[in-house]
C-alpha positions in Angstrom: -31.8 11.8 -53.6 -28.6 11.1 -55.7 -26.8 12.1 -52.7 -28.2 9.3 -50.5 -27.8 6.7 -53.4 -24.7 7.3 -54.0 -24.0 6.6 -50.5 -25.7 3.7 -49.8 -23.8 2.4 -53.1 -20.6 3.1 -51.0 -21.7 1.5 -48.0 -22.8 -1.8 -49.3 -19.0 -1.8 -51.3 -17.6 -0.9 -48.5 -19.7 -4.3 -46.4 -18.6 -6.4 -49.4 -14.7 -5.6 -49.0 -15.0 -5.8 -45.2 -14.7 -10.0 -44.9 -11.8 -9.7 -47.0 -9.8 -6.7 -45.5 -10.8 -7.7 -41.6 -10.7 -11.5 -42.1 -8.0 -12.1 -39.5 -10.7 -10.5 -36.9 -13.6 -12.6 -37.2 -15.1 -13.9 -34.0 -13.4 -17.1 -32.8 -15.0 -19.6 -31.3 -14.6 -20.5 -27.7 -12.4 -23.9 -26.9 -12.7 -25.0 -23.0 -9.6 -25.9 -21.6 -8.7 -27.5 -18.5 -8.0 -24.9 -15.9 -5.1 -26.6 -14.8 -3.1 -26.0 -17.9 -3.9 -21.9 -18.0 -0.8 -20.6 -17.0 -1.0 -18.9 -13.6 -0.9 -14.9 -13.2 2.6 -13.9 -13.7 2.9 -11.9 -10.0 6.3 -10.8 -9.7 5.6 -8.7 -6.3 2.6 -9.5 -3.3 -0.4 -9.5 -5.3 0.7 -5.5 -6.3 3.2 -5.6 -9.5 2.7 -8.2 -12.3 4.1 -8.9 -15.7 2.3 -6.8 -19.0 0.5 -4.6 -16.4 0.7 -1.0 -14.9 0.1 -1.0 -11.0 -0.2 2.8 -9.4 0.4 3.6 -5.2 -1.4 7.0 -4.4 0.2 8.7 -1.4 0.2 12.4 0.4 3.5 13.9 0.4 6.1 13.0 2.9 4.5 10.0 4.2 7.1 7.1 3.0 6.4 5.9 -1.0 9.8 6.8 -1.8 11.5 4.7 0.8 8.5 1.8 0.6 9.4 1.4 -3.1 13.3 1.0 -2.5 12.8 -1.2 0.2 10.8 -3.4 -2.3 13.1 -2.8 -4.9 15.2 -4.5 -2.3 13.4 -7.0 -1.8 12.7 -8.3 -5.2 16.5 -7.7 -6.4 17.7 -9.9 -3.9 14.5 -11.9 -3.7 14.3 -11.6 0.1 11.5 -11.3 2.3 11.9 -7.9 3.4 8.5 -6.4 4.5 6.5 -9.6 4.6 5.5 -9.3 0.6 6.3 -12.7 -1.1 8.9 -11.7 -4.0 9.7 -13.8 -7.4 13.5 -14.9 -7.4 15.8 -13.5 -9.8 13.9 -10.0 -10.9 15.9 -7.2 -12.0 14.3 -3.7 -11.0 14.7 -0.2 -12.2 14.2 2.2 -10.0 14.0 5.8 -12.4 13.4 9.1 -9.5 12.3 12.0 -11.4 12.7 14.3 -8.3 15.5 13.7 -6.1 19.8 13.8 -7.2 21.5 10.4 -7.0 23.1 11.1 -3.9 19.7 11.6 -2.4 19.2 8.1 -3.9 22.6 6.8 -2.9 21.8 7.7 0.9 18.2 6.0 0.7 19.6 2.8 -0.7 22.2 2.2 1.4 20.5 3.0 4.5 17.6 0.6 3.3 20.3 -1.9 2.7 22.3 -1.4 5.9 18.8 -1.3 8.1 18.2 -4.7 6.6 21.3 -6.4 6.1 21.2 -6.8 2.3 25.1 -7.4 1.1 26.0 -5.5 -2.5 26.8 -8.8 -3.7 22.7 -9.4 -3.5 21.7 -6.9 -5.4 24.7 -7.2 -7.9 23.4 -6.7 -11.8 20.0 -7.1 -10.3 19.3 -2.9 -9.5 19.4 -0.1 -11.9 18.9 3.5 -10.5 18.7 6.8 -12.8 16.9 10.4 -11.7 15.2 12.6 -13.6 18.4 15.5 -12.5 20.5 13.7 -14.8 18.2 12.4 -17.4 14.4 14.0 -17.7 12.1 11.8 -18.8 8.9 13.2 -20.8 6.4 11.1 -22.6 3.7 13.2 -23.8 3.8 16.8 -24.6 0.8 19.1 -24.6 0.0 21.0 -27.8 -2.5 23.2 -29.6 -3.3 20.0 -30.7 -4.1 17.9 -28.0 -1.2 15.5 -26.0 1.2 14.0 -28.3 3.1 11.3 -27.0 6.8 10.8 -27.9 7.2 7.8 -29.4 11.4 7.9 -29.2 11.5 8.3 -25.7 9.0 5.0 -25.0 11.0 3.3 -27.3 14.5 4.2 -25.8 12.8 3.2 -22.3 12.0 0.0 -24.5 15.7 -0.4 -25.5 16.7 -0.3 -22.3 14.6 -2.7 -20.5 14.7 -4.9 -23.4 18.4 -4.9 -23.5 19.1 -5.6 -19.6 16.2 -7.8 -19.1 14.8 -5.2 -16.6 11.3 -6.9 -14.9 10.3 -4.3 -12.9 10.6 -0.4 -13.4 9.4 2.1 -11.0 8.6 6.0 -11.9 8.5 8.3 -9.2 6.8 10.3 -9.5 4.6 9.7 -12.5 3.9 14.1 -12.8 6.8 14.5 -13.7 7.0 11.9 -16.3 5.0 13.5 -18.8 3.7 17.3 -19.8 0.3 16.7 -20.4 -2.8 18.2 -18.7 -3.3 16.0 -15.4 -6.6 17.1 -15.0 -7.3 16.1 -18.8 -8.9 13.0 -18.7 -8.3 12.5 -22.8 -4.7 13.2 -22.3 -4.0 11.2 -19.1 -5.6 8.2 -20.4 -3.4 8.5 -23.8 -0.2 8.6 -21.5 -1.3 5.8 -19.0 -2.0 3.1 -21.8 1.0 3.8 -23.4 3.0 2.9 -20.0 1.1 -0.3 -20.5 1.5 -1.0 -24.0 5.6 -0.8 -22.9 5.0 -3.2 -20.1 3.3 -5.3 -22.4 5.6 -5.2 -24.6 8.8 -5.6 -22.4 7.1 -8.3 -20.6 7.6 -6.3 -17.0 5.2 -4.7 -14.4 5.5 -1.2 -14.0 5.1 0.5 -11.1 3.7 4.6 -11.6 3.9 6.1 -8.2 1.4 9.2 -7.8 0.8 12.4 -5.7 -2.8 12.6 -3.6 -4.8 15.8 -4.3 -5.6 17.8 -0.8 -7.8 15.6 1.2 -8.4 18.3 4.3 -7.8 16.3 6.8 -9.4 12.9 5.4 -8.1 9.6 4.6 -7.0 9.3 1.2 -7.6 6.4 -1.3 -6.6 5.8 -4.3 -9.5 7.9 -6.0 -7.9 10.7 -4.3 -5.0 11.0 -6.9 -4.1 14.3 -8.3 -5.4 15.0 -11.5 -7.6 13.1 -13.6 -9.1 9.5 -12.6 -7.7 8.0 -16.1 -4.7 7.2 -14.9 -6.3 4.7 -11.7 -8.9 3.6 -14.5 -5.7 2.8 -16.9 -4.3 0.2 -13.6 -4.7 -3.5 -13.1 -3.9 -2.7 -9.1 -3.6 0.4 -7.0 -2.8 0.9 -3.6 -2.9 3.8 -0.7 -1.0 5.0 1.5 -1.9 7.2 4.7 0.1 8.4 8.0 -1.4 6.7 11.1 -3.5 9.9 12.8 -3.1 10.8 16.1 -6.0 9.1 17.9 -4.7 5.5 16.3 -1.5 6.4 18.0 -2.6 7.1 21.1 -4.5 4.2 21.0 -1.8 2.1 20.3 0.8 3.8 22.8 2.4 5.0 20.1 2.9 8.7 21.1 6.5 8.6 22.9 7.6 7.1 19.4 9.3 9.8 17.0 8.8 7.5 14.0 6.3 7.7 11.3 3.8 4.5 11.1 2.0 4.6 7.6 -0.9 1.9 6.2 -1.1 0.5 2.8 -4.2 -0.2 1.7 -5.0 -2.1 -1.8 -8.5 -1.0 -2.7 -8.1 -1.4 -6.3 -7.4 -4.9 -7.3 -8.8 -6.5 -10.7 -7.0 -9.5 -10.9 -6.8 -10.5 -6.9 -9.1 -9.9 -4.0 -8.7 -7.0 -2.4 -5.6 -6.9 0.4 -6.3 -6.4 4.0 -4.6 -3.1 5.9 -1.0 -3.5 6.3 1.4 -1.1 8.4 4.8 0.6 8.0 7.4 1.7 10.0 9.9 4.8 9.0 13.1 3.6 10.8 15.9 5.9 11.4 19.4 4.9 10.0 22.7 6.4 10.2 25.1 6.2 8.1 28.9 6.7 8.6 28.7 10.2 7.1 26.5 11.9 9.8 23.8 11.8 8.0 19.9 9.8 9.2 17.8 8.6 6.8 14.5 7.1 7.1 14.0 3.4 6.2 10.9 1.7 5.3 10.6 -1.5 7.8 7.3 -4.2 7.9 5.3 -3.0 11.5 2.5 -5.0 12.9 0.4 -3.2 15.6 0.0 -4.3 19.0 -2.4 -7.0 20.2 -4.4 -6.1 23.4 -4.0 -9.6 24.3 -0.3 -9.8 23.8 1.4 -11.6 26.6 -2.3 -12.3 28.3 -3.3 -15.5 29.3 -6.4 -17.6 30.9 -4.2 -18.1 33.6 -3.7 -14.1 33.9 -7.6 -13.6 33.6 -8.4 -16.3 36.6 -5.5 -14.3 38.2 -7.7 -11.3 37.2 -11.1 -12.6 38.7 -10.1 -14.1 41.8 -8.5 -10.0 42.5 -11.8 -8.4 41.6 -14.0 -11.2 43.4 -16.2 -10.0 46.1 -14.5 -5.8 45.6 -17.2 -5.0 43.4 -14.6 -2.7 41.8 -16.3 0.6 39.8 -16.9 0.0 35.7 -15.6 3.5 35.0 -12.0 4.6 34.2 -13.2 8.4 36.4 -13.5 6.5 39.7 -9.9 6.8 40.7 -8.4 4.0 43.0 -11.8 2.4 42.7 -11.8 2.2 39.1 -11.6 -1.9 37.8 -8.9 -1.3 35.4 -6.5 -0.4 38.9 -7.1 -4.2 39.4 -6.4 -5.5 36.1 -3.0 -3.3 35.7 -1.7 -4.6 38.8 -2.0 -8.2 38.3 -1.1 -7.8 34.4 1.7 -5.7 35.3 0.7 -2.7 33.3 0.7 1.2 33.6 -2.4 2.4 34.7 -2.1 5.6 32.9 0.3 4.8 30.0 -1.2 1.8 29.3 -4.6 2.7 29.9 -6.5 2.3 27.0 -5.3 -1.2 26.4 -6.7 -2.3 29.9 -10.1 -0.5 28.7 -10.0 -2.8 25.7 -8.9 -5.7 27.9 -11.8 -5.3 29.9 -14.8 -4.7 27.1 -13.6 -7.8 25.5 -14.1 -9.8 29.1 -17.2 -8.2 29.4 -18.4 -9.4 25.9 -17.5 -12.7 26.8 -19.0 -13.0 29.8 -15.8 -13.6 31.8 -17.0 -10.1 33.9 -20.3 -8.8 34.5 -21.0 -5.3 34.6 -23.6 -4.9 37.6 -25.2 -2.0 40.2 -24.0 -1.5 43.1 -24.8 1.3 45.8 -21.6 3.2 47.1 -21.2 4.9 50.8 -24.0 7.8 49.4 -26.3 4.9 48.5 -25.9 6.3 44.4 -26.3 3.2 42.1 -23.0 3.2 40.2 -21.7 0.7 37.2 -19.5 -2.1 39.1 -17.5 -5.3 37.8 -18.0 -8.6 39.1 -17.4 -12.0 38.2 -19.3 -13.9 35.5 -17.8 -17.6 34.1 -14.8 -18.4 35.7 -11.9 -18.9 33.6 -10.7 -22.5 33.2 -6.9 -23.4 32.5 
């Protein structure tokens, strides 16, 4: 019973010393302001990278977050419109590869810079590039222990930034960064705060580029990071990327193109709503040394509609009038879409998927009618006719 006294005595000391020893965290009292005198989020990049936090892009191997994160490095050094992201004028960015040399680098730069016309004197005192061949960079070790993180090296990176007024800095690729456990939850949640207590404390974004686990086959997104979900959890945005499959590529008339095409998708967004799909393009550039290196470009995929008219689809029903032309793309000559490729002047086989688009959307909008007609064996078959005329 002494035990438990004594205790309690403790505790109630220890609730009498508490208003004194915490005063500076008592509750404060809410004041409303007028919203128009909150200072606006401090973007610096799209609504991806901004100021005090940590953004991540998840990506499989090989698909193009290397070369998109130059190219926007780019972008925001020379405060150009590159890919169609709006930029902040006058950042400085640090671009810090942990994997490649620096004339790996060297040729990725200057490609991206030649493929989009950005002069040295641009980027001049505005980009910073280091890899991880000539200088490692580790910020947490793993020990018997549990992760320790290595306060010397955050605080050189600190230094640094400080010291040239660096605004954005990139790791690629955030494994190799530290030596923790990345399936350790614990330890990956200790190393991705500490990335954004330096980002709060430089005042920059910082940009953590990561690896997908295996997705079989499956689109990835950024819950599909290798490792342990701390490090998404630790973000204030995240983004995906994935390699346009095959049957998107067909679709589009893609498949005589040798380039890579590659989404980005922003599903994780807590300060902005969440972006729509956008599309890349891997570009090939040579360089005066032999060499071609692939160059991250904005892409936007085709329209059906592109180049198609009301004039085009009057042009279109006055051709199918009175044919009764077959609804199915097996009938041969017969086949509707023969019709529509010869007065659009398109391919009927290259191009014929678009036409098949072309024509379901005229069909929903009544401009054809999809009827039954009996052909030379009297056997009811799917035809086209004309529904509401088009009007100029």
């Amino acid at each position: 019973m002494r035990d438990f006294a004594d205790m309690a005595g403790q505790l109630d000391a220890h609730r009498a010393e508490f208003p004194r020893a915490r005063a500076d965290r008592l509750p404060t009292a809410f004041v409303w302001r007028d919203p128009s005198t909150i200072p606006p989020r401090p973007w610096v990049y799209g609504r991806h990278l901004i100021r005090k936090q940590v953004s991540v892009t998840v990506a499989p191997g090989g698909v193009g977050k290397s070369s998109l994160t130059i190219c926007e490095a780019l972008a925001m050094a020379s405060g150009r419109d590159l890919l169609g992201d709006w930029t902040a004028k006058g950042l400085k960015v640090w671009l810090y590869n942990l994997e490649d040399p620096r004339d790996e680098m060297d040729r990725r730069i200057i490609a991206a810079m030649q493929h989009h016309n950005v002069s040295p004197e641009e980027i001049e005192g505005r980009l910073y590039v280091d890899t991880g061949r000539e200088r490692a960079l580790s910020t947490a070790i793993q020990t018997r222990e549990g992760v320790q993180i290595i306060k010397p090296e955050l605080d050189a990176l600190a230094g640094e930034i400080e010291a040239r007024e660096i605004d954005v800095l990139v790791i690629d690729p955030f494994v190799s960064s530290h030596q923790a456990s990345e399936n350790d939850n614990g330890a990956i949640d200790l190393v991705a705060k500490e990335w954004a207590r330096l980002a709060d404390r430089c005042n920059c974004a910082i940009e953590l580029v990561h690896h997908t686990r295996k997705t079989n086959g499956e689109e990835a997104t950024t819950e599909s990071g290798r490792g342990a979900s701390a490090l998404l959890a630790a973000a204030r945005s995240g983004r995906v990327l994935n390699k346009m499959n095959d049957a998107l590529r067909d679709d589009w008339g893609l498949y005589e193109d040798p380039a890579t095409f590659f989404s980005i998708d922003r599903d994780k967004a807590n300060l902005a709503p969440v972006g729509n799909r956008e599309w890349r393009r891997m570009a090939t550039v040579h360089l005066a040394n032999g060499d071609s290196v692939g160059v991250c470009e904005a892409w936007t995929p085709p329209n059906t509609f592109d180049d198609v008219t009301i004039k085009d689809l009057l042009a279109v029903q006055n051709a199918i009038e009175g044919k009764n032309p077959r609804y199915s793309d097996q009938a041969g000559d017969d086949w509707a879409g023969c019709i529509v490729a010869d007065v659009l002047g398109l391919d009927v086989t290259s191009d014929r998927k678009r036409i098949k688009r072309i024509i379901e959307t005229w069909i929903k909008n009544g401009a054809l009618v999809k009827v039954k007609h009996k052909d030379a064996n009297r056997i009811e078959r799917p035809c086209l006719e004309v529904g509401e005329w088009a009007t100029e």
